[in-house]
N, C-alpha and C positions, 0 to 999 in steps of 0.2 A: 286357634280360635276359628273354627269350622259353623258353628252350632247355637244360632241365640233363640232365645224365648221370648217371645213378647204377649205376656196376658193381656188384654183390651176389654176395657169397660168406659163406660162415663163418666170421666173424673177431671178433675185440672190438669192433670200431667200426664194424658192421652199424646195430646201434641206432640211433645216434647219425647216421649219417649217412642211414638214411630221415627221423628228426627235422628235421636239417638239409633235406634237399629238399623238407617240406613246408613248413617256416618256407620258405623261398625261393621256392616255386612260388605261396605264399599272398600274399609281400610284393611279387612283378615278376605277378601273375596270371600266371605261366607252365606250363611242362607238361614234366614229370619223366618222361624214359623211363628203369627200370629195366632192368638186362639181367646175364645170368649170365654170371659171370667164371669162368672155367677156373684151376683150381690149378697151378699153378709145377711146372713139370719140374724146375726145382734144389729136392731135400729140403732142403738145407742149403748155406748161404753165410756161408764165414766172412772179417773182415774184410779189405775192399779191402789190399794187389791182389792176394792170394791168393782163392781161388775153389775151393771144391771142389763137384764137380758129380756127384750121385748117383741114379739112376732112382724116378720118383715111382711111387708105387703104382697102379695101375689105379684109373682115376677118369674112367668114359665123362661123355659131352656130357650123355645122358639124366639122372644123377647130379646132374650140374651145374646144371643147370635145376630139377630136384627141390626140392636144396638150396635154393639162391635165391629160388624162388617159392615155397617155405612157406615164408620169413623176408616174402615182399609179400603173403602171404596175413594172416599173422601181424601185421602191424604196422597194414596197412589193418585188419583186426576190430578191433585195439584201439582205435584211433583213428574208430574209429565211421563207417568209409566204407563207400560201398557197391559192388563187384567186379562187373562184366558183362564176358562175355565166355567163351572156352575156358581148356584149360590152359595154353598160350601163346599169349595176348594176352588183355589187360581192363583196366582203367581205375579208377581208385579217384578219385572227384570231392568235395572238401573245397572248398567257398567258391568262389571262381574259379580255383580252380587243377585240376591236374589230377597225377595218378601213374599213369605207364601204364606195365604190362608190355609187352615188345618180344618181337615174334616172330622176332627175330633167332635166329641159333646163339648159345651159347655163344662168348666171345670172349678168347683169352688175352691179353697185356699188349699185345704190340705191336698187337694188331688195337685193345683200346683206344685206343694213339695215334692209330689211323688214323680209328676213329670219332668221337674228341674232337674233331676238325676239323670234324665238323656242329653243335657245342650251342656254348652262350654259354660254357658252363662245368662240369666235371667233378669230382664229387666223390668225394675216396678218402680210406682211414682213416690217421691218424697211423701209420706203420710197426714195427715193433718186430720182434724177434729169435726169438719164441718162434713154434713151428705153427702157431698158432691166432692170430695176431697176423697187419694186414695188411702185403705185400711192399715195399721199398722199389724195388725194380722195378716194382710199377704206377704208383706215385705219380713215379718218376722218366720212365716212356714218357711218362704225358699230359702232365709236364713239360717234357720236353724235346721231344719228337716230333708234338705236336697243335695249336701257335701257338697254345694259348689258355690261361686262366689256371685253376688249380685250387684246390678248395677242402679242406683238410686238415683234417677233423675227430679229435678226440682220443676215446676210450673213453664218457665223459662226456655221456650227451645233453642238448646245447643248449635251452634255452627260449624264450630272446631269440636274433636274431644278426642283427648291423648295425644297430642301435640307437644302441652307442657304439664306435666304431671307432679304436683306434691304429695309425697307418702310423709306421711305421720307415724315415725319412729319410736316407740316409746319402748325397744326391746321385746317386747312380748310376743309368746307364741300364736297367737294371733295376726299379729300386725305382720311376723314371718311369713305365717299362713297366705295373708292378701299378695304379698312382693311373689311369694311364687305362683299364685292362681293367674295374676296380672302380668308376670311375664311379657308374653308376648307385647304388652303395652307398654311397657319398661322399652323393649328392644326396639320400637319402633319411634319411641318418643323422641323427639326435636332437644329437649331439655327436662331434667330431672332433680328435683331438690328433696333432700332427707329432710326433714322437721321434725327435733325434741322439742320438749316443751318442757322450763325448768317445773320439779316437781310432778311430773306427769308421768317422769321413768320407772319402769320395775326394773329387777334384775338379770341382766342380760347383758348383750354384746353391747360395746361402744358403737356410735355413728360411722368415726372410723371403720370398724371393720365391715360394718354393713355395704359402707362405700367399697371395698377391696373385693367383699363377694359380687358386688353389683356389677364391676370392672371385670371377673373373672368371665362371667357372664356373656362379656362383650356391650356392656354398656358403659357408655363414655360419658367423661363430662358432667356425670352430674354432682352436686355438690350439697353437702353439708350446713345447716341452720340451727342453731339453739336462740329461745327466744323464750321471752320470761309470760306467765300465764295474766294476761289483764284481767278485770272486774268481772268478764265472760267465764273467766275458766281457762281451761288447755282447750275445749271448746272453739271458743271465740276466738281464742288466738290462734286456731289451726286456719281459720277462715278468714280474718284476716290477712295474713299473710300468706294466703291462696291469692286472696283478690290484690294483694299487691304487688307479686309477682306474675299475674295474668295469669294463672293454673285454670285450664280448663277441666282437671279432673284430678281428682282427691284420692288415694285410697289409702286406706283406715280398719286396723283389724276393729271388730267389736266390741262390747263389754267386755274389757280387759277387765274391770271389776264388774262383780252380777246386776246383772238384768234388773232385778228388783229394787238394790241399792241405787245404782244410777237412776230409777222412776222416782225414787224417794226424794235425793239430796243429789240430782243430779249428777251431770262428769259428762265426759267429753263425745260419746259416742251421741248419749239421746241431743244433745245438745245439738250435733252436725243433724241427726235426723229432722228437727225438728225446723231448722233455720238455717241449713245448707242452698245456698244458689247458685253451686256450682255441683255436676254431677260426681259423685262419690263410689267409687269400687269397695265393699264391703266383703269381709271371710269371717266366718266364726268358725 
């Protein structure tokens, strides 16, 4: 874990997720390129499968990068770094890690996907419905479109993360998918708990052997939970019992069942997207 992404724009979970990339650049020594995300041509999208599509306001490149980099100007002062460099590129150096402004353009979603294919890992903000809230179009490009795993932070800034870690086991090739992208956060984590969720499993490996691969691995200690689905869902019950073991971070393969179903009658993934407050490692 060499390599993160952090897109920046205006949103609630700015904060939070420069917080998140320097815990992360501080615990792999890695090196955080920030970079300006351009705002959404759709003003407004209303729920799947309808779509209404209305012209965004003039909002140049110049703009964009403005915005952005006083949010990295902002957050490097507070945090007591020190900035070299111009107005597009410089470096903010905490401990062995590193936050570097990119002198890229401006990049909107999809160019994100195509970027996320150079870094370990990409982080974007829990999605939501409001302006100022971020897209569920960016978080779904580096999703689906960038073969790597992303990290979904919520409103909330992180203090700890990967410390105590809940994976959400439910067998699926997915959910395998995340355990190996997250790795590294596996090996380093303090504590590890497996979480089925009754009715939530497909067919696959028991928790047991999940736990014997994990031990193979060189991870110790961590342990095994089944726990029956409340009035929430496998959802709700993932997240409770995150918050009640203290899990400062979640990971969760995707839509184990499709994308469209889950928007319809819900299930477990849109649900954590939606009303997760604890930051969530994602793989589809």
């Amino acid at each position: 874990m060499k390599s993160i992404l952090l897109p920046v724009e205006q949103n609630t979970c700015v904060d939070a997720g420069f917080a998140a990339a320097a815990l992360l650049a501080n615990r792999f020594e890695a090196e955080t390129e920030c970079i300006a995300l351009k705002p959404s041509v759709v003003d407004f999208i209303a729920p799947d499968p309808v779509v209404v599509v209305l012209p965004q306001t003039g909002f140049t490149d110049a703009e964009a990068i403005k915005v952005a980099r006083d949010r990295f100007d902002a957050f490097t002062a507070i945090s007591g770094t020190a900035i070299s460099g111009t107005a597009t590129s410089g470096t903010a150096t905490s401990g062995k890690s590193r936050l570097r402004w990119s002198s890229r353009q401006p990049i909107d979603d999809a160019g994100l996907a195509s970027l996320s294919r150079l870094f370990d890992i990409t982080i974007v903000g829990r999605p939501g419905v409001g302006r100022n809230e971020p897209r569920m179009t960016t978080l779904e490009a580096a999703l689906f479109e960038s073969g790597r795993p992303i990290l979904m932070v919520p409103p909330n800034v992180p203090r700890t993360l990967g410390t105590n870690i809940l994976v959400h086991w439910n067998a699926s090739t997915e959910t395998a998918r995340v355990i190996n992208d997250a790795m590294p956060f596996l090996l380093r984590a303090e504590k590890v708990t497996l979480l089925s969720v009754d009715g939530n499993m497909v067919a696959g490996p028991r928790p047991a052997e999940m736990l014997e691969y994990l031990a193979r691995h060189g991870i110790k200690g961590s342990e095994a939970q089944t726990r029956p689905a409340n009035k929430g869902g496998a959802g709700e019950a993932i997240l409770v019992e995150a918050r009640k073991i203290g899990a400062d971070l979640i990971l969760k393969g995707a839509y184990t069942q499709s994308r469209l179903r889950q928007m319809i009658f819900g299930g477990a993934t849109q649900h954590i997207l939606q009303a997760s407050d604890i930051p969530v490692i994602l793989s589809h």
